[in-house]
C-alpha positions as CSV (number, residue, x, y, z in Angstrom):
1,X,0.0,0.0,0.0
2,X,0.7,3.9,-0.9
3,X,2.6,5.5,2.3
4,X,1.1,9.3,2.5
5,X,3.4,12.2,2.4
6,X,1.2,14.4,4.6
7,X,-0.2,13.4,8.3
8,X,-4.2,13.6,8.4
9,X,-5.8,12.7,11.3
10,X,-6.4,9.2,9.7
11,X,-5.0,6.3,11.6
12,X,-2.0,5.8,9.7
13,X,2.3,6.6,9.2
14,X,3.3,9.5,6.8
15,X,6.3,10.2,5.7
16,X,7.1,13.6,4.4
17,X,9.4,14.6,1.3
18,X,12.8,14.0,0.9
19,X,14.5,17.4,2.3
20,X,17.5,18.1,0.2
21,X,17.6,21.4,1.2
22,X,21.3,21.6,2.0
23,X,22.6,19.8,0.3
24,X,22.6,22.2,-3.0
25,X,25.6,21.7,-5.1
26,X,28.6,23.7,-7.2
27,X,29.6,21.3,-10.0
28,X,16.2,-1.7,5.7
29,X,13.8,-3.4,3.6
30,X,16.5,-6.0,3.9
31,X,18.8,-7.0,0.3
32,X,16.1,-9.2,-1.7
33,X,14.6,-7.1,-4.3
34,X,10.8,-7.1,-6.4
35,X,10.2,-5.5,-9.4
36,X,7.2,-5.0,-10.9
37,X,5.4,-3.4,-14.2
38,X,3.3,-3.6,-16.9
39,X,3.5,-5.8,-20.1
40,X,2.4,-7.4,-23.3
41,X,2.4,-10.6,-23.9
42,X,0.8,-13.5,-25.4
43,X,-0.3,-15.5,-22.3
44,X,-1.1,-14.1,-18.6
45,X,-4.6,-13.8,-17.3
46,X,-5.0,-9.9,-18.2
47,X,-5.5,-6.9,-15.6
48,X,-4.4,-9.4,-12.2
49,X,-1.2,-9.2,-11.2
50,X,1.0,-12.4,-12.1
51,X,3.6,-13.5,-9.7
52,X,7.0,-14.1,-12.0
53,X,10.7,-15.5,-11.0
54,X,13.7,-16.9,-13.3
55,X,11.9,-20.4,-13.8
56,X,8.5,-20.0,-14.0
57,X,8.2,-16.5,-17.0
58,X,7.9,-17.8,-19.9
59,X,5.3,-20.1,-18.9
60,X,3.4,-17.6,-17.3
61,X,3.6,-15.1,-19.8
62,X,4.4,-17.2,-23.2
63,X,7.2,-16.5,-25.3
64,X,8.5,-13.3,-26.6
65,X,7.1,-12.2,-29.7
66,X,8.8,-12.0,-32.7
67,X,11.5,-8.3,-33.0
68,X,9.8,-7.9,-36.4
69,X,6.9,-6.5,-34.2
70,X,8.9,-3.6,-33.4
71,X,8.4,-2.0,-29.6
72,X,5.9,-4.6,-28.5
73,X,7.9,-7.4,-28.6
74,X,10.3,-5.5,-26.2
75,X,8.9,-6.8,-22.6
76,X,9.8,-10.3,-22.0
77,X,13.1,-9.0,-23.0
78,X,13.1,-6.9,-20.0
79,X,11.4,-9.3,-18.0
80,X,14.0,-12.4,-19.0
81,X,16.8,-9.5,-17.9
82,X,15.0,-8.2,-14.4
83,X,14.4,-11.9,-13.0
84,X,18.2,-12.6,-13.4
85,X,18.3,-9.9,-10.1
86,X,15.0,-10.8,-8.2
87,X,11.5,-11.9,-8.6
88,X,8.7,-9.7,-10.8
89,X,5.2,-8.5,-9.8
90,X,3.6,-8.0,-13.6
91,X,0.0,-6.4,-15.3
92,X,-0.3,-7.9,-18.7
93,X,-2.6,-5.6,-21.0
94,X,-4.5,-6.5,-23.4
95,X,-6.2,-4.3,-26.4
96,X,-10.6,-3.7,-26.0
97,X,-11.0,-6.3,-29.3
98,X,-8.8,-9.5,-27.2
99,X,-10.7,-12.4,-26.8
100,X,-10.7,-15.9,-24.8
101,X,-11.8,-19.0,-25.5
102,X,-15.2,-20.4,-24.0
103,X,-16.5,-24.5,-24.2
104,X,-20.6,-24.4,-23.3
105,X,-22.5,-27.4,-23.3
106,X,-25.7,-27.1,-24.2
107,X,-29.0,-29.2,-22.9
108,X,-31.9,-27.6,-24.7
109,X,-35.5,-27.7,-22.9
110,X,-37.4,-31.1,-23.4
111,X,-34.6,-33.0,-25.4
112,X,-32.0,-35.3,-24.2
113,X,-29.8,-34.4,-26.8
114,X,-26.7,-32.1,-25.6
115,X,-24.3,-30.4,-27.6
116,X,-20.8,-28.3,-27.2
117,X,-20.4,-24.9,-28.8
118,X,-17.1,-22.7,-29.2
119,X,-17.0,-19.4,-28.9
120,X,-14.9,-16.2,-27.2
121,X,-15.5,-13.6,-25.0
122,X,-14.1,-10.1,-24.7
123,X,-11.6,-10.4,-21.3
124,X,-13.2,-7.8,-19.3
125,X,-16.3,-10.0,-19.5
126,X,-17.7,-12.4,-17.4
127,X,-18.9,-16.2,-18.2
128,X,-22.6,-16.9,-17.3
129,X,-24.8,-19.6,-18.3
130,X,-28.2,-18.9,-20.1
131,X,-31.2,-21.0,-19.2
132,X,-30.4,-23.8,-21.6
133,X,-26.4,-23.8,-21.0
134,X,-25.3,-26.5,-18.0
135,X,-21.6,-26.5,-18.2
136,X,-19.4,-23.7,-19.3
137,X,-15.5,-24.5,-19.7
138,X,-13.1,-21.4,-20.1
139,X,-9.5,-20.6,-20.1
140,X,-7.9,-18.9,-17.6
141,X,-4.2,-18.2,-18.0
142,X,-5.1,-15.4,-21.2
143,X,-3.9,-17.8,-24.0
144,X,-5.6,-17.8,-27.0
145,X,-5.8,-21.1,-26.6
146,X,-6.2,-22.3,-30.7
147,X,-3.9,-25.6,-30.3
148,X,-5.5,-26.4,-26.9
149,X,-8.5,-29.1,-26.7
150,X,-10.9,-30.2,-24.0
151,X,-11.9,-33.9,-23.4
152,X,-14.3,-35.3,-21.5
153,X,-15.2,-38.8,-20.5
154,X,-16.8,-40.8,-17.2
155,X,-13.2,-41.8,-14.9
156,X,-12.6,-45.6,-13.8
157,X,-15.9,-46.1,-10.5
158,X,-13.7,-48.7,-9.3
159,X,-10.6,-46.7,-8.8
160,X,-12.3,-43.2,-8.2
161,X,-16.2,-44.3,-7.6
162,X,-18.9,-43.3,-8.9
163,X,-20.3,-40.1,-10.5
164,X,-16.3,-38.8,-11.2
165,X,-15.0,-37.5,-14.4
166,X,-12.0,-37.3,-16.5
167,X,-11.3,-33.9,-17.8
168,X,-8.2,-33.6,-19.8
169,X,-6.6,-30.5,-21.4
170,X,-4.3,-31.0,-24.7
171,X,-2.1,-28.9,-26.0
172,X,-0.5,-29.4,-29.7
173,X,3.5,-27.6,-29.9
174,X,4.3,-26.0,-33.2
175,X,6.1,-29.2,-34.6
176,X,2.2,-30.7,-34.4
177,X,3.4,-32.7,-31.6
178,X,0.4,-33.6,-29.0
179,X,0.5,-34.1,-25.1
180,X,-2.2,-33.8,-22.5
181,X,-1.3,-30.3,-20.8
182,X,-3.8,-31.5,-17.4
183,X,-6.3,-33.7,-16.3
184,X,-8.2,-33.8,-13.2
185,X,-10.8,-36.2,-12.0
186,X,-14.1,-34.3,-11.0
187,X,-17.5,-34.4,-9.7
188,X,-20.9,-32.2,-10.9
189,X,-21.7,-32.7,-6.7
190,X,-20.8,-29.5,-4.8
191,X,-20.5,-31.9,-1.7
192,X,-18.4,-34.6,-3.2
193,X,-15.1,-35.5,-2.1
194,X,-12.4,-37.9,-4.0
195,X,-10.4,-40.6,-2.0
196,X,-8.2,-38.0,-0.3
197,X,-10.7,-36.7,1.2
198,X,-10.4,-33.8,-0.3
199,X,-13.1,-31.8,-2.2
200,X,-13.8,-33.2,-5.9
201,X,-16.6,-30.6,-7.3
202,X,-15.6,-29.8,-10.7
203,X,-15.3,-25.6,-10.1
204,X,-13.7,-26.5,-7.0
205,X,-10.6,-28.3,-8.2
206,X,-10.1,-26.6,-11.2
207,X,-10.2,-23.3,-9.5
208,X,-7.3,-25.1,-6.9
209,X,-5.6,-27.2,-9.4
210,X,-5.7,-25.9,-12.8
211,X,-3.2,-23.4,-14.7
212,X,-5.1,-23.3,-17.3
213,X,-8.9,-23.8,-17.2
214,X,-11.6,-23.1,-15.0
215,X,-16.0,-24.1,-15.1
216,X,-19.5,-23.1,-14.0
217,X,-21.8,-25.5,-13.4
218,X,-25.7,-25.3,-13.3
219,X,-27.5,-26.6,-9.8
220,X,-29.4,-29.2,-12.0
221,X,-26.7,-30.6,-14.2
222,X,-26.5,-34.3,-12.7
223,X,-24.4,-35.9,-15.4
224,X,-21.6,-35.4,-18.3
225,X,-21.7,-37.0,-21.9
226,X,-18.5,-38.5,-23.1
227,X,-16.9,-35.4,-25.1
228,X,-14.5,-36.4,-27.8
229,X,-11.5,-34.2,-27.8
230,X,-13.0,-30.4,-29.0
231,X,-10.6,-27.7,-29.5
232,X,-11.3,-24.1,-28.4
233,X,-11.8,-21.1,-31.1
234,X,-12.1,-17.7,-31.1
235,X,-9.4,-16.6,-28.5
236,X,-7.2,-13.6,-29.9
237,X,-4.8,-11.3,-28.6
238,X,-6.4,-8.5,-30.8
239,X,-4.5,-5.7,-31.8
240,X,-1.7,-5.8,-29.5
241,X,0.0,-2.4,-31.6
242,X,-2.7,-0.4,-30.7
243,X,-3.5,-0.7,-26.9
244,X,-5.7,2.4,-25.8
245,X,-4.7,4.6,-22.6
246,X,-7.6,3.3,-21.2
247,X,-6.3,-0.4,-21.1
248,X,-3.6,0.7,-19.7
249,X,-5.2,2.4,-17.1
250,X,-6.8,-0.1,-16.2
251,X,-3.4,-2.3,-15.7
252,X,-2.1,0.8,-13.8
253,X,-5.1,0.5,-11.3
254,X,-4.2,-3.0,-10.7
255,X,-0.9,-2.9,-10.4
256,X,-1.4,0.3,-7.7
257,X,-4.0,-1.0,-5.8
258,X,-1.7,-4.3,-5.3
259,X,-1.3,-5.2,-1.3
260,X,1.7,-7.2,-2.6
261,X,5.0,-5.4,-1.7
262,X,8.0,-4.6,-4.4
263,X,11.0,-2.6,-4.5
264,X,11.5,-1.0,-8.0
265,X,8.7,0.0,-11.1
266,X,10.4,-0.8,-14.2
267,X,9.1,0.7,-17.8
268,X,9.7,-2.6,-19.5
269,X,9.6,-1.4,-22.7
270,X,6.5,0.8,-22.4
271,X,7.4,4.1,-23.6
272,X,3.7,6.0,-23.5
273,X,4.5,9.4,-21.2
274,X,1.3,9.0,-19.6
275,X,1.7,5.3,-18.6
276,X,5.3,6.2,-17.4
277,X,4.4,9.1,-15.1
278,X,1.6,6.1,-13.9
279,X,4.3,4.1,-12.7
280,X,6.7,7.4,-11.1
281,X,3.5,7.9,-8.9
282,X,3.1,4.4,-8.3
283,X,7.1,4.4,-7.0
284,X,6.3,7.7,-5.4
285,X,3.7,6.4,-3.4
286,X,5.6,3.8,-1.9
287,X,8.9,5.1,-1.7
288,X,10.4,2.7,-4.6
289,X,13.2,3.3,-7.0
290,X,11.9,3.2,-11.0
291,X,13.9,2.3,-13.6
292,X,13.1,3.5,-17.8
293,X,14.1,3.3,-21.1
294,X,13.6,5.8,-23.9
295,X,13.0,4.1,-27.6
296,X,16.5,2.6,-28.3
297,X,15.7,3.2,-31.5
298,X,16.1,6.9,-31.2
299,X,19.5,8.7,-32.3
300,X,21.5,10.2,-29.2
301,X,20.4,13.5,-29.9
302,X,16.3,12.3,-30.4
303,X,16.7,10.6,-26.9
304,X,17.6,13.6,-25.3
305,X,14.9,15.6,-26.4
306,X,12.4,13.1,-25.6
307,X,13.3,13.2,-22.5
308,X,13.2,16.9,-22.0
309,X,9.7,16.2,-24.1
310,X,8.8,14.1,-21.0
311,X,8.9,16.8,-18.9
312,X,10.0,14.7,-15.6
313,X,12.0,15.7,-12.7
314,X,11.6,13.2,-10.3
315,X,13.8,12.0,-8.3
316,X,12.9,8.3,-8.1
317,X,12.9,7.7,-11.9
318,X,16.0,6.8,-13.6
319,X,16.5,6.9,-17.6
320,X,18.5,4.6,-19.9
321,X,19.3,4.7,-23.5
322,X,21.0,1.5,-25.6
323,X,20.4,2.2,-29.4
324,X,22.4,-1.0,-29.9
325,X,20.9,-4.2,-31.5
326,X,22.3,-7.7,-30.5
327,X,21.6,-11.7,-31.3
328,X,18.1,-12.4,-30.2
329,X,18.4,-15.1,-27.8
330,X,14.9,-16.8,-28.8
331,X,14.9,-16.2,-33.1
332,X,18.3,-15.6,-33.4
333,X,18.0,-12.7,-35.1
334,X,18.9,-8.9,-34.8
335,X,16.6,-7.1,-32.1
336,X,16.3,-4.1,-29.9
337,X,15.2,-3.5,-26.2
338,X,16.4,-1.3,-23.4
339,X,18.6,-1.6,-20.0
340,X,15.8,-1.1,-17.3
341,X,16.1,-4.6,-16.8
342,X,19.7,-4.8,-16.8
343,X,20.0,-1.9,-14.2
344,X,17.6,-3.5,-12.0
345,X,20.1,-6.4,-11.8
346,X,22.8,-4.1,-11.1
347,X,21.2,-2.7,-7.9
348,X,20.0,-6.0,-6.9
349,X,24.2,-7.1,-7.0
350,X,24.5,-4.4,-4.6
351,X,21.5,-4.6,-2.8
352,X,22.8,-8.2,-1.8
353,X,26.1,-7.6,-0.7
354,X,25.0,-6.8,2.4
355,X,22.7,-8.6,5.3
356,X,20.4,-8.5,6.7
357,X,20.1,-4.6,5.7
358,X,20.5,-4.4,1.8
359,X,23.2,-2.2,0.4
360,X,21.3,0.2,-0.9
361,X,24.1,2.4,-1.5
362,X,25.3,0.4,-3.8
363,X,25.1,2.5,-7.4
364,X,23.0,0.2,-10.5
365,X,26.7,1.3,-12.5
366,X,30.0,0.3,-13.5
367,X,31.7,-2.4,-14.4
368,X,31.2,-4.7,-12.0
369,X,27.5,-4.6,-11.2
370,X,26.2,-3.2,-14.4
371,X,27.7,-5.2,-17.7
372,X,26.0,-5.8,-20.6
373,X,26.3,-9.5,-21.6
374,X,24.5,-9.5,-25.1
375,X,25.7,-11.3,-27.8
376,X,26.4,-9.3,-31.1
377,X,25.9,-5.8,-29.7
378,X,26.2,-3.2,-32.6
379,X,25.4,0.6,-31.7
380,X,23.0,1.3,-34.6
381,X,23.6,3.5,-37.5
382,X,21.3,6.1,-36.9
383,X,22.7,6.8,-33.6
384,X,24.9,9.7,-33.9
385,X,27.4,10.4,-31.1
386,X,26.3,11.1,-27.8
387,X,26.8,14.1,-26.0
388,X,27.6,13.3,-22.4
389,X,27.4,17.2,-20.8
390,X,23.9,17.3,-22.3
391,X,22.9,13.7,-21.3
392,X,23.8,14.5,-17.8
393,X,22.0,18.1,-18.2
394,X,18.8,16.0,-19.3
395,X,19.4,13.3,-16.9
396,X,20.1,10.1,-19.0
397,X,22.5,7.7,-17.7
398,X,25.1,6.9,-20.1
399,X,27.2,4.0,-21.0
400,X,30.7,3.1,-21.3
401,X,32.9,0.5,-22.8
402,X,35.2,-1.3,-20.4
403,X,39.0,-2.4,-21.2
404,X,37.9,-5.9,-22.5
405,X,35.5,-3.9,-24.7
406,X,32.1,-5.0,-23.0
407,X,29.3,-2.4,-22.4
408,X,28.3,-1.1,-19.0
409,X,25.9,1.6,-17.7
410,X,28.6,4.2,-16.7
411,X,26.0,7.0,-14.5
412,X,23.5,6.5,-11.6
413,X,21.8,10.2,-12.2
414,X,18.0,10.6,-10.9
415,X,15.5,12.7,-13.1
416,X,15.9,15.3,-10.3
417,X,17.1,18.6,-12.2
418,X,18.1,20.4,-9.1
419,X,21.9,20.4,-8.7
420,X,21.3,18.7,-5.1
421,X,22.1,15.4,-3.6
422,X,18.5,14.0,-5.0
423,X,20.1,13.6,-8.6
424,X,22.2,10.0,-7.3
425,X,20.3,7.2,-7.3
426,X,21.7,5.7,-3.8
427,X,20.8,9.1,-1.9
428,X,17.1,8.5,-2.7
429,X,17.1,4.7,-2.7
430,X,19.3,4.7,0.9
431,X,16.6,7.6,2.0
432,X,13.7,5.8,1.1
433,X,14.8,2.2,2.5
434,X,14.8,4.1,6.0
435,X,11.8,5.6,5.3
436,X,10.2,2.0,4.5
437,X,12.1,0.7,7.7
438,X,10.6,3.6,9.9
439,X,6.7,2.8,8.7
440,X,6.7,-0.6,9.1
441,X,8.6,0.4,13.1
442,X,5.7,2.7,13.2
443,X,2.9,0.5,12.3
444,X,4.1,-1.8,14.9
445,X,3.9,0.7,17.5
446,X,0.4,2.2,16.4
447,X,-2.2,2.5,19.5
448,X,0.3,1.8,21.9
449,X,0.5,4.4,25.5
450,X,3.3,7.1,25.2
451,X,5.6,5.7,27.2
452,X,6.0,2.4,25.0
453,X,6.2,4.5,21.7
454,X,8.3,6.8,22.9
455,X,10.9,3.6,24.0
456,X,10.1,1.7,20.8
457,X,10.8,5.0,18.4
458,X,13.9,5.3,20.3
459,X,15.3,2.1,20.3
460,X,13.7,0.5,17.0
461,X,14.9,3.6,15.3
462,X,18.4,3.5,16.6
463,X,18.5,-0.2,15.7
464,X,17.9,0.6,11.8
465,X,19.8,3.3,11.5
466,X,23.0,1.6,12.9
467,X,22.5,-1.1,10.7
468,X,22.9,1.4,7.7
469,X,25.9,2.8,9.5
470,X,27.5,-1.2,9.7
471,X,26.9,-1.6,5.8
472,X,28.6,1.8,5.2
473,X,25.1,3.6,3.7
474,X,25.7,6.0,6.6
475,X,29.3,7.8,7.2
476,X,31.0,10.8,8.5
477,X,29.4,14.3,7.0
478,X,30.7,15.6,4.2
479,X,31.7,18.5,6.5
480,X,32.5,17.6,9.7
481,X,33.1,20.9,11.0
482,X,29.7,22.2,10.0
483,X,27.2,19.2,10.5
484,X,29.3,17.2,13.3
485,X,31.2,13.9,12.5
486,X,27.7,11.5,13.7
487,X,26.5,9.6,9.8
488,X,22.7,10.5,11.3
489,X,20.5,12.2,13.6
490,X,17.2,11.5,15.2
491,X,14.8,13.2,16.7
492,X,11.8,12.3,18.4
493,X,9.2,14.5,19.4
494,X,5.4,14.2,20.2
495,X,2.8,17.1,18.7
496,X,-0.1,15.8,19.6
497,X,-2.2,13.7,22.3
498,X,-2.0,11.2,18.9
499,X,0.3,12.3,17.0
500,X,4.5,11.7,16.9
501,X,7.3,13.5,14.4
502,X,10.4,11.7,14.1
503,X,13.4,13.0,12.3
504,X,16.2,11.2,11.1
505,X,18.9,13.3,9.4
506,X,20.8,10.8,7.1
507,X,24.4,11.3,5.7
508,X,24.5,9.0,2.9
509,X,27.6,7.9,1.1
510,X,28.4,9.3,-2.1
511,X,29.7,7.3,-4.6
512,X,33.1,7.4,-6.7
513,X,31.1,9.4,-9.9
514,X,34.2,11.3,-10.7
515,X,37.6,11.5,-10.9
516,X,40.5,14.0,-11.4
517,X,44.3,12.9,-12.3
518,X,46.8,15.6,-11.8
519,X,50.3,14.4,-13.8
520,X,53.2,16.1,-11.8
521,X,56.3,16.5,-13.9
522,X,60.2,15.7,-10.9
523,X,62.9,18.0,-12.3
């Protein structure tokens, strides 16, 4: 959930602004990081947010489309790259014209005579059964579905007993290979249970035990024909190049409204401004770093205007630019994506070198955190040559080549404009790790009598910010002789009969950006 910048006199922990105020310049969420976004892609029940790790993506979510599809092939690229670092939190979206697949069976009034009809049905839809339709057999994970088939036929009494059925899902590869995706034995009784014990009703263990299908059944459906194997029809992705703002929207909703706690917002290849600055105030609201590309396909010099077209100064959104192709690892062929995903991984390397408190000091740059592995990266003709003062003006992280000749993301600059410390990455990601620390310490200590807040503020809060002083997020001030030589202060101080303020002045590490050789000449 959203964490408030302002205190109302709601029940709940605010934290206010990061105050950079002086820190204007010249020139514990422990180490186990979450992403999460929005995507396109071929499978994924739409607008629900799908749970996605290393092993389990490409089943979830299908595979990548083909790079001839141009930007919207782009996110399983970024996903395969994120869940090298941690585990993903996605929205798929889906166009208004996408479809899926529905099986109804059919008893009309006065005949005994049944019969199974395809059809589809918009997502945003829900099944129901009309008076003469008993059964009603959808798919659930978002595929379309068109090499998938549905059989049904009565299951041995003897081993299972009487009144179960065999429902088995098949599934046809693109070599025209066949294999039964699932079966499960079932029962049309709501009160049935199979020989475990366990509850048999047909919605019932579908609903538990089924990735791909789920069923309504009418009350007075009291028995199945034998279905021959029937394929579904009609499912379709719909225009996936022309998803309306509304759609995504929708996905936005969803993925803001999630109870389900993550660390970063990545663009994954979604490069609508409006569905961009969805996700900054999703990271906003929780006090999550964000991560974006602009088009790769966009010279040096378009990027940077782009981004100034963007019109975004926040500090918790970081921006990449790669207009380099590379070997597609699925086609084999030349394609194009971006680097959120990479410099996710990047922070996620630094993240975990500490614990139990992350290192969230750690910069998502250089050499050792940030390389680009892809095979066959070319920088693309159109290009240009970049122009590193005005990158940093506009605030895109740039990239350099390392001795051995490998890529790497070479900055760790915020979209903050202001010449203050908000414009590194690990001042805001170290700030806003305490800040996550000190709500979920505050939550814990909600509705408790003075005297045990007061103790618990003191001491909980101490606790986490020593840890950040033991992973070296927290040092010495810049300038001892002006701010002291503590790495934090805290405050504590009650303004109402309900209400606390507590302060913690941070001095976070900086991080080794620049560097100045000086070549002395010895007589």
């Amino acid at each position: 959930m959203g964490i408030p910048f302002t205190q109302s006199n709601v029940a709940e922990v605010a934290v206010a602004p990061i105050n950079a105020d002086a820190t204007l310049s010249a020139g514990g969420a422990g180490n186990r990081l979450i992403f999460a976004g929005l995507t396109v892609a071929s499978k994924g029940k739409p607008f629900e947010v799908l749970s996605v790790n290393v092993d389990n993506f490409k089943a979830i979510l299908g595979k990548a489309y083909h790079p001839s599809l141009g930007k919207v092939s782009e996110p399983l690229r970024h996903i395969a790259d994120a869940v090298k670092g941690g585990n993903g939190l996605v929205v798929r979206v889906v166009p208004e014209d996408a479809k899926f697949p529905v099986l109804k069976l059919t008893v009309p009034a006065k005949s005994k005579t049944s019969a199974l009809t395809s059809s589809a049905q918009p997502f945003d839809s829900e099944v129901e059964l009309a008076d003469a339709e008993k059964l009603a057999i959808y798919i659930e994970d978002g595929a379309v579905s068109t090499n998938r088939a549905i059989e049904i036929k009565q299951a041995d009494a003897e081993m299972y007993g009487a009144g179960m059925y065999e429902i088995i899902v098949h599934e046809t590869d693109i070599s025209g290979f066949e294999s039964e995706l699932e079966k499960h034995i079932v029962s049309l009784k709501p009160e049935a249970l199979n020989d475990m014990g366990m509850p048999a009703f047909i919605e019932t263990v579908l609903e538990s035990q089924s990735k791909v299908i789920r069923a309504i059944v009418a009350h007075d459906l009291t028995e199945l024909p034998t279905i021959a194997k029937t394929k579904f029809v009609g499912g379709t992705e719909g225009n996936i190049k022309s998803i309306s703002s509304t759609q995504y929207d929708k996905a936005l909703a969803v993925l803001k409204a999630s109870v389900t706690q993550f660390t970063h917002v990545l663009g994954l290849g979604c490069y609508e401004p409006a569905v961009i600055k969805g996700l900054i105030a999703i990271a906003n609201d929780r006090r999550i770093g964000a991560y974006f590309d602009l088009d790769p396909r966009l010279s040096f010099e378009q990027a940077a205007q782009a981004k100034v077209d963007l019109a975004i100064g926040d500090e918790r959104a970081a921006f990449y630019h790669m207009p380099f192709s590379c070997v597609d690892p699925t086609y084999r062929c030349k394609a194009i994506w971006g680097l959120s995903g990479i410099a996710f991984v990047a922070k996620a390397k630094g993240v975990m070198k500490t614990s139990p408190t992350g290192g969230w000091h750690y910069t998502p740059a250089g050499e050792e955190r940030a390389l680009i592995t892809r095979t066959g990266l070319r920088q693309l003709a159109s290009a240009g040559v970049p122009d590193y003062e005005k990158m940093y003006k506009v605030r895109i992280n740039k990239l350099a080549t390392n001795k051995a000749g490998y890529l790497f993301i070479d900055d760790s600059l915020t979209s903050c404009v202001k010449e203050n410390y908000l414009r590194f990455e690990q001042i805001v990601s170290v700030t806003d790790a305490v800040s996550r620390d000190f709500v979920q310490l505050a939550n814990a200590l909600k509705h408790e009598p003075d005297g045990v807040t007061y103790e618990g503020l003191v001491k909980g809060m101490t606790r986490i910010l020593d840890s950040y002083v033991a992973t070296g997020a927290l040092v010495t001030p810049t300038h001892p002789e002006i701010d002291g030589k503590e790495p934090y202060k805290l405050i504590i101080k009650k303004t109402d009969k309900d209400a606390w303020k507590v302060s913690f002045a941070l001095s976070i590490t900086g991080s080794g950006r620049r560097f100045m050789g000086e070549p002395i000449l010895i007589a």
